[in-house]
N, C-alpha and C positions, 0 to 999 in steps of 0.2 A: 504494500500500500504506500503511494507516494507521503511524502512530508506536508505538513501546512505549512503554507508560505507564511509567515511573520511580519505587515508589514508597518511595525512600530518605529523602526529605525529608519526607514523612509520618512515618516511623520516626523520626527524628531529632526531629522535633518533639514524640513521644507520649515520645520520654526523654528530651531535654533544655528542650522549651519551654516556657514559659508556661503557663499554665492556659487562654488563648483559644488559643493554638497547639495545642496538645493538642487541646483540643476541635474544632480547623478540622480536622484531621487524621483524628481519629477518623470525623470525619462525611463526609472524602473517601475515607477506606478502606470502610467499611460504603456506598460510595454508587457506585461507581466504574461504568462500564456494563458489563455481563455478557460483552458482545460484544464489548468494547473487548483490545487485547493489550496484556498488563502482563508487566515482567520480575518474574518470582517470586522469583528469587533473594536480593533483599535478606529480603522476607519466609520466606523457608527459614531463613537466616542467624541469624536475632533469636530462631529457636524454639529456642534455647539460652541464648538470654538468662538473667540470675536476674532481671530487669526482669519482673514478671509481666504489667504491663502493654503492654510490647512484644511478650511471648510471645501476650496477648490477642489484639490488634489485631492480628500476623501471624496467626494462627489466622484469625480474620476475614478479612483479605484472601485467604489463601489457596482458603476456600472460598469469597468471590465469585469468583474466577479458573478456578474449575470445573475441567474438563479440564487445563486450562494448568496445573496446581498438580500433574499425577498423580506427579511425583518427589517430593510431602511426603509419600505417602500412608503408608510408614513410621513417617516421622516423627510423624506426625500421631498414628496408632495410640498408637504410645508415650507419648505425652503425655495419651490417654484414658485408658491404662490403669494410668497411676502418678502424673502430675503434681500435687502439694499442694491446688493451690486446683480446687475442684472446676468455676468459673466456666471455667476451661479444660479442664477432662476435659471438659463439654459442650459449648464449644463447636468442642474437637476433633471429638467424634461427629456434630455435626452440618456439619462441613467435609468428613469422608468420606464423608456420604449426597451434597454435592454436588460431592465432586470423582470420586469413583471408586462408586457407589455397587453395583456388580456386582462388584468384586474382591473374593477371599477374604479375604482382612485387614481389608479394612473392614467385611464381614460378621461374622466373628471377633468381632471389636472390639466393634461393636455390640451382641453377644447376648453377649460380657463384662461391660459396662457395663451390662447388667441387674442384677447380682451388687454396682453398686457403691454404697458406704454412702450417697451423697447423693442423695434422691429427683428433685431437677434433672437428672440425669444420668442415673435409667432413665426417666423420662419423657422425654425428648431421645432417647435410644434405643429408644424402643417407636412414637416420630413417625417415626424412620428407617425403623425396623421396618414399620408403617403404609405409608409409600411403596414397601416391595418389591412386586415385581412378583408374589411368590408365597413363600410360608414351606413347608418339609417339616413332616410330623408330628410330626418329634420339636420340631422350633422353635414348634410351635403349642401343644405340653405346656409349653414352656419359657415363652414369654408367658403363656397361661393360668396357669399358677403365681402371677402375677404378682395376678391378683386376689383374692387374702388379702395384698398389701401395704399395711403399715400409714400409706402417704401415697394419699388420698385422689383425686390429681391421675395417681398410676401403675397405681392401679385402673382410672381412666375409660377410658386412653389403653390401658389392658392391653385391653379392652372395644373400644376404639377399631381397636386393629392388629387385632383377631379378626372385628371385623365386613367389617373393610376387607375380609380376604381368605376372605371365606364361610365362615367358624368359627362358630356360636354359642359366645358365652361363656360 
């Protein structure tokens, strides 16, 4: 049976080290194998952090841990759908398309985060959007709304999720 990956000494390094330590760490969390078993725990932990960049980087790890992470999916939510820096509401939404991407909260979450001021964040929600397996009616009026949005990049992707699942837009 393989080992759990540990990844505390990542964290420790993204708050307290160096600028090469930081950056060794960031590039072992964004890199880790998909397959591989990681303790999530530390990374649950730090998504409290006021560290936003610890709050990052576990965001990040969490959704490479896919499955293995389905006890954030909570937490996760919450931090799409209020957290300050928007670099984290997005890359929360897109830690729940890969950790739980058929539970109701992450669906929720996702077609709230339409609604949210920063266009990084409903484009990251219309790509999740884009991978469901199927949207109801009323969720295809709710994307299509989407293309009278005034950022350019959640037009295409609003065009993008409707073509995905046989909408004309």
């Amino acid at each position: 049976m393989p080992s759990v990956l540990n990844p505390q000494p990542w964290l420790d390094a993204i708050a307290h080290g160096d600028e090469e330590a930081r950056k060794r760490a960031a590039m072992a969390i964004s890199s880790f194998p998909l397959e591989g078993r990681i303790d999530v725990g530390p990374f649950v932990s730090a998504l409290s952090s006021p560290d936003e960049k610890l709050v990052f980087w576990s965001v990040i790890g969490l959704g490479r841990s896919q499955s293995q992470a389905a006890q954030a999916v909570s937490a996760l939510a919450s931090l799409a759908q209020g957290h300050p820096a928007f670099g984290i509401r997005q890359a929360a939404i897109r830690a729940l398309r890969d950790i739980a991407p058929g539970e109701a909260v992450s669906r929720s979450t996702t077609f709230q985060a339409l609604r949210d001021s920063n266009a990084f964040v409903r484009r990251e929600a219309l790509q999740s959007i884009a991978a469901y397996p199927s949207i109801s009616p009323t969720e295809v009026q709710i994307v299509r709304h989407l293309s009278g949005d005034p950022d350019q990049s959640v037009v295409n992707w609003s065009a993008n999720a409707l073509r995905r699942h046989n909408v004309l837009p």
